[in-house]
C-alpha positions as CSV (number, residue, x, y, z in Angstrom):
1,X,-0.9,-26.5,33.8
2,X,-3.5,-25.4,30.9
3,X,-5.0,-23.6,33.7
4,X,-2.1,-21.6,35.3
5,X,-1.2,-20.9,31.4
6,X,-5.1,-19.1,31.1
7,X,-4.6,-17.5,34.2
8,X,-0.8,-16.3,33.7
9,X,-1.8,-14.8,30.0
10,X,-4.8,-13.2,31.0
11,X,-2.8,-11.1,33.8
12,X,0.3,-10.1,32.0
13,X,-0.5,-6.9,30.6
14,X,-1.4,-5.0,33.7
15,X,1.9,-6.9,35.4
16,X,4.5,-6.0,33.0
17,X,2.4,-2.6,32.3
18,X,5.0,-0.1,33.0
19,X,7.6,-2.4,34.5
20,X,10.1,-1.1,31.5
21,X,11.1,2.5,30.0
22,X,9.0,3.6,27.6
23,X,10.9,2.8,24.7
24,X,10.6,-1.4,25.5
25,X,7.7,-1.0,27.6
26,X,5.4,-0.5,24.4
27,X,7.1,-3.4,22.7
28,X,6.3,-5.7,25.6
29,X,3.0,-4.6,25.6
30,X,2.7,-5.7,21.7
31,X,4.2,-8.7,22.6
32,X,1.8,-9.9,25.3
33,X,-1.2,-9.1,23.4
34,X,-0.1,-10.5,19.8
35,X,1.0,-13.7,22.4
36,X,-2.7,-13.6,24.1
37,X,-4.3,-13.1,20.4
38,X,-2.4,-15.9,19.0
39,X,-3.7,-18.1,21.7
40,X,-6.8,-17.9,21.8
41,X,-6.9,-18.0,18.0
42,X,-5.0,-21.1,18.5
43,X,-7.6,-22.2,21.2
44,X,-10.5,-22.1,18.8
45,X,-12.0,-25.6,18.4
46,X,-13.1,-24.9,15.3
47,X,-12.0,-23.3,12.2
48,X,-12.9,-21.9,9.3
49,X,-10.7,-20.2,6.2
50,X,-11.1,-17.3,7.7
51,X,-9.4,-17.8,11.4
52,X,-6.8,-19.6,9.9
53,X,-6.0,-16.8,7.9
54,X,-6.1,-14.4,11.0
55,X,-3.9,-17.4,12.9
56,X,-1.6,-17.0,9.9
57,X,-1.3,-13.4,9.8
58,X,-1.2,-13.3,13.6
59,X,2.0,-15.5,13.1
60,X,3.6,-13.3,10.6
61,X,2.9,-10.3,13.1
62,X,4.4,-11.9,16.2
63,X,7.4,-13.2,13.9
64,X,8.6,-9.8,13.0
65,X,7.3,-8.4,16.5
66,X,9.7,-10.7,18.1
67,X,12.7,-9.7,15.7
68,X,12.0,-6.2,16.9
69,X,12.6,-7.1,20.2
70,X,15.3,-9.1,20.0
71,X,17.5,-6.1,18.5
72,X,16.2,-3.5,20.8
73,X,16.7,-5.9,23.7
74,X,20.4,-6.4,23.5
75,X,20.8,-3.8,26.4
76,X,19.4,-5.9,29.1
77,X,22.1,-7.8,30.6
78,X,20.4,-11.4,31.2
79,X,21.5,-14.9,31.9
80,X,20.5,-18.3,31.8
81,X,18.5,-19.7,35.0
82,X,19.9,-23.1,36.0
């Protein structure tokens, strides 16, 4: 699974590259790559004051990425998969 998970993050930007309008399409771009940043930050076996300050700040960037995208993404019509 950790493999398909390596694989799947490090081909998401150029699938979901211009899969949306413009006005989410950047969004989703920022999203993959603060999600891909975060991993491998996360990924690190070691770490020193420094990385966890990155990891942390990473965090805080994705956070209010994702809040972002939650508003603007209230006109697509999805539903649950069962």
């Amino acid at each position: 699974m950790t493999k398909l998970l390596k694989i799947s993050s490090q081909c998401a930007i150029p699938t979901f590259e211009g899969l949306f309008l413009e006005s989410h399409n950047t969004q989703v771009m920022q999203l993959l790559f603060h999600f891909a940043h975060r991993h491998a930050l996360t990924k690190l076996r070691l770490h020193s004051d420094e990385t966890l300050a990155l990891l942390d700040n990473q965090m805080s960037i994705l956070d209010h990425k994702l809040c972002k995208f939650q508003e603007s993404s209230k006109v697509f019509n999805t539903q649950e998969l069962r």
